[in-house]
N, C-alpha and C positions, 0 to 999 in steps of 0.2 A: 630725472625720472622718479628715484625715490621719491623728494619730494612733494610732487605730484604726485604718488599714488598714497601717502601718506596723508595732503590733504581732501583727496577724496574718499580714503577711508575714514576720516576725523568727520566729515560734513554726513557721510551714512548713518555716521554713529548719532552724530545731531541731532538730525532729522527722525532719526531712529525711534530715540530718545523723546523727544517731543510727542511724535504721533503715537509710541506707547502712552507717555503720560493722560495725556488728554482722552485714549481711549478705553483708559483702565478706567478713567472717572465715569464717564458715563457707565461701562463695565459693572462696577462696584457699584453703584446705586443703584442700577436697575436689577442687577442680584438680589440688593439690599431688600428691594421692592419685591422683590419674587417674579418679577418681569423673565418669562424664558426668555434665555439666548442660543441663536442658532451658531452665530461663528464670531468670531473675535480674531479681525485681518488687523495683518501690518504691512502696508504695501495696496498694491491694488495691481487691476489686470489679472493672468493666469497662476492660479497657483502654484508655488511652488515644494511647499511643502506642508503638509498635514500634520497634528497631533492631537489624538482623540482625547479631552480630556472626560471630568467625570460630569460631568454638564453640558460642555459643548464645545465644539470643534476651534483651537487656535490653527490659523495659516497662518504663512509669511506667501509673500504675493509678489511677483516679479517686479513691479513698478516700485521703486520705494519713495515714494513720495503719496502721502495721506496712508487710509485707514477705515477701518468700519465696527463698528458693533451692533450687527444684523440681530434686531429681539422678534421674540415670534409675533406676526401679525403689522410689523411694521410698515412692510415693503407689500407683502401680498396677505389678500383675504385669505388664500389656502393656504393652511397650515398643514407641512410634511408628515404625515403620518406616524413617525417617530418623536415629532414634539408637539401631538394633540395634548397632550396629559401636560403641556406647560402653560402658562397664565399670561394670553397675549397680551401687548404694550397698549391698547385700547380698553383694556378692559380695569387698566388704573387709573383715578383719579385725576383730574387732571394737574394737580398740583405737585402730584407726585411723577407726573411726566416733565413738568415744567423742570424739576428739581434733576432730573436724568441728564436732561438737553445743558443747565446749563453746567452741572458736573464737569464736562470736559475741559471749559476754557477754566472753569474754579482752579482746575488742577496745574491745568498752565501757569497760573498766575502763583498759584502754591509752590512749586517749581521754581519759579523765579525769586520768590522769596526766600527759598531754602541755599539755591544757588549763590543770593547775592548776601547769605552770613557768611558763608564760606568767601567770598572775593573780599568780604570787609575784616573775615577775621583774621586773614593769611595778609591782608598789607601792613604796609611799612607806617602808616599815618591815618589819619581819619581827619578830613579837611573841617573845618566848623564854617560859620556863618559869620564870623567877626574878620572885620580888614587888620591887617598886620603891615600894610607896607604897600607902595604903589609903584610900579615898573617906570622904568624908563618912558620919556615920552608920553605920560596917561594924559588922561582927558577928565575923567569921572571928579579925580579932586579938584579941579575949577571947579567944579558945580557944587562945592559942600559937603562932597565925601573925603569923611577926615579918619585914621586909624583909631582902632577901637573903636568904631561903629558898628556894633551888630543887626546886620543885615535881616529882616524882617519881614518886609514882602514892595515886591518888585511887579508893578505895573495891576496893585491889585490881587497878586497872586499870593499867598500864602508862603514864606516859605521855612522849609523844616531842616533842609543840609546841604550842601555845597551843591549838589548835582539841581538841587532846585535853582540854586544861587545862578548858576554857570552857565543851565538851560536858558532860563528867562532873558539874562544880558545875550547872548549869544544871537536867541531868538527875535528879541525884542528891541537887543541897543543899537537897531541901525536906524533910531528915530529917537530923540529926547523918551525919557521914562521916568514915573514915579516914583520914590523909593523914602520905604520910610526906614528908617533905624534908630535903634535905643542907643540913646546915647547917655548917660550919664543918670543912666533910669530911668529916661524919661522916650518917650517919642517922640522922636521930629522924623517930620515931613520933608524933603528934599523936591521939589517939583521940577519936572523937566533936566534931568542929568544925562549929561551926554555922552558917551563912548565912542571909540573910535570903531572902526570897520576893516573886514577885511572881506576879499571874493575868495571865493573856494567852489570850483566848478560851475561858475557862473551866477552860485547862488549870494548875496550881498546877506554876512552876518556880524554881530557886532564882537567887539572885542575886548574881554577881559582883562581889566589893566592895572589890577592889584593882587594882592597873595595873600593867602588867611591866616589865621594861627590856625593848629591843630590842637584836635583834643585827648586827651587822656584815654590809651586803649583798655577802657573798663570790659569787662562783659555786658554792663548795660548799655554801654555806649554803642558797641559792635551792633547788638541786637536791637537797638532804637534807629542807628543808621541806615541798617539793613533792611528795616522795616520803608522807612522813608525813602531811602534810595529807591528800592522797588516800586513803593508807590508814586516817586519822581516817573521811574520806565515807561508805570500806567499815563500819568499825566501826560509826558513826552511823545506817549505813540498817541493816544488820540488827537493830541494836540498839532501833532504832524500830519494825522491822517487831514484836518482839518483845515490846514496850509495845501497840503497837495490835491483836494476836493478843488478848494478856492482858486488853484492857478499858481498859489506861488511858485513851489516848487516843481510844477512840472510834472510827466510823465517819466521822465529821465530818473526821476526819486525812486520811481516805481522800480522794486528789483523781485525776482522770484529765485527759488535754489541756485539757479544756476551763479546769479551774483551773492548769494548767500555762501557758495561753495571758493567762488574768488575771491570773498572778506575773508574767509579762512584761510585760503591759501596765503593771503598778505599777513595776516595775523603770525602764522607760521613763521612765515618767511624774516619778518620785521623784529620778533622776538628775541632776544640776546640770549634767554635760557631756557629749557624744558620748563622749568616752576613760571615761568613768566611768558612763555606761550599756551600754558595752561591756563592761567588767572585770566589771559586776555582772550581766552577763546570760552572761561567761564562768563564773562561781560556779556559776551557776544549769545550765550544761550541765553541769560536772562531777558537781554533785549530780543531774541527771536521769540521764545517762548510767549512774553508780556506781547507780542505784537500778533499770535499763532491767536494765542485767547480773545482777544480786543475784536482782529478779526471777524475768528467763528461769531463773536456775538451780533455783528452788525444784522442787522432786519431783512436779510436778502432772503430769500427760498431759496433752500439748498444746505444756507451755512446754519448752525444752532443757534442763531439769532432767527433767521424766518421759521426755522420750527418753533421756536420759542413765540413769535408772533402769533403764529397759527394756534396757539395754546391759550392766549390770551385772548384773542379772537373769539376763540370758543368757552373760555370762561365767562364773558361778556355776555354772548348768546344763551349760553346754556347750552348749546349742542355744536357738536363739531361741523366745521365747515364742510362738503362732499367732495369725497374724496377726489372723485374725476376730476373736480375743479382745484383741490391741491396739487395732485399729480400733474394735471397740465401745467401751472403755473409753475413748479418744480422744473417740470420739463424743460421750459422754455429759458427759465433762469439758470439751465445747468449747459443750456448750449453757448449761452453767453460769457460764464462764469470760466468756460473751458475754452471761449475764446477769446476770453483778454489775457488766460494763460499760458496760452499758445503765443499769442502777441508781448508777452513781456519775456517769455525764454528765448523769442527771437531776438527782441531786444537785447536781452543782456548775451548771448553766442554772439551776436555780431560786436558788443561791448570788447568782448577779449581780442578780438583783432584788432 
């Protein structure tokens, strides 16, 4: 019972955390802008609690899951009587609306970046891009990979630190792959290297069959890792959104809070210490956060990507699109948008049993 009420105070706190972050960015820009603001929610549904601040009203809101930062003139032509004297969100620029919208997810990804120097500075190792040694059983050194080969980019892709390294085979090695590495200072090509495979919940990925050297934990090293690492999470979520569009991975990939709140609870549970159910529930924000921003941005109406559409839309025009016709098409994508979310929380409550 502790337990469980344990990790679902840790997943509030998450969640918490997130949908402040991301709504302080929009927040803080369009302050920055002199854009009034009517309220600045955390939660959504009936409020819960009020605090008048000297600008404008923070609630916490019964639902904790998303958020808002209501500016004047956004949602309605009529403006409350008490905040006529502020300077509606239509009457900026459009490039300095563009720059509100995409504030929110900037901060997510800012977040993850911050989060994942602390996960690189607190560990025990910092994996590199060079082979040290090949496992039992490998496959890879048949095809030319030999130790001290520094690993370089895999299938075309670029790569900068392990997490690159680990994704791409993982992703990639359950079919021959490219790979090139410096070897001896020079670049060679390796074409078609094979790895072996494993299934993991029906999904076929490939498998990892050598160990790195580590690197030196410098301070530039931590904060060059951390930098890359983070931008591995970017690569990794879109890259996945892109597999799960496509069919690979299914709808079953699809998870919302509710299996977000069961990775925690595993995380907890699976953890051998406090310091290392921390670190690993710190991963686990990075990767929500990188996944929270990625999201918002996509071109849908509704998320800070179809606002952001609608902005560019009208910088194209030179005038903004009418309104009734935003608002509908909002409309119609918010009924949808709230029903594939109703369909993946039932998904994942019937997951637990």
């Amino acid at each position: 019972m502790l337990s469980s009420l344990l990790s679902l105070l840790v997943t509030i706190f998450v969640f918490g955390l997130l949908i402040f972050i991301h709504e302080f960015g929009h927040y803080i820009v369009a302050r920055k802008f002199g854009v009034g603001v009517i309220e600045f929610a955390i939660g959504m549904g009936p409020k819960i609690k009020t605090w008048k601040g000297k600008y404008n009203d923070f609630t916490l809101r019964a639902i904790p899951i998303g958020g808002f930062v209501n500016m004047v003139g956004e949602y309605d032509e009529e403006i409350p009587e008490e905040h006529q004297y502020k300077i509606p969100l239509n009457e900026r620029s459009v490039w300095k609306r563009m720059l509100i919208v995409i504030a929110g997810p900037f901060m997510n990804l800012l977040l993850a970046f911050v989060v994942m120097t602390g996960v690189v500075a607190t560990s025990t190792a910092i994996g590199s891009t060079v082979v040290y040694g090949f496992v039992q059983d490998s496959v890879s050194n048949q095809y030319g990979l030999q130790p001290k080969d520094e690993i370089i980019r895999v299938n075309g892709k670029k790569i900068h630190c392990y997490n690159d390294l680990s994704y791409k085979i993982i992703s990639d090695g359950i079919e021959p792959i490219d790979i090139v590495v410096l070897r001896d200072g020079k670049e060679v090509l390796l074409k078609d290297v094979q790895f072996g495979s494993e299934n993991e919940d029906g999904i076929l990925l490939g498998r990892i069959d050598f160990a790195v050297y580590v690197k030196e934990k410098t301070v530039m090293n931590v904060m060059r890792d951390a930098f890359w690492q983070a931008s591995s999470t970017v690569y990794m979520t879109v890259d996945s959104l892109v597999d799960t569009l496509t069919g690979r991975y299914g709808i079953d990939a699809v998870g919302g809070p509710v299996a977000v709140g069961g990775e925690i609870d595993q995380t907890i549970k699976q953890s051998e210490s406090f310091g290392d159910a921390v670190r690993n529930i710190a991963i686990l924000v990075v990767m929500i956060s990188v996944s929270l921003g990625i999201f918002n941005l996509l071109p849908i109406p509704v998320l800070d990507g179809g606002r952001l559409l609608f902005y560019i839309i009208e910088a194209i025009r030179r005038k903004p699109l009418n309104p009734k016709y935003e608002q509908a098409i909002s409309a119609v994508f918010m009924v949808l948008l709230l029903g594939l979310m109703f369909f993946v929380m039932m998904k994942d409550i019937a997951g637990l049993f």
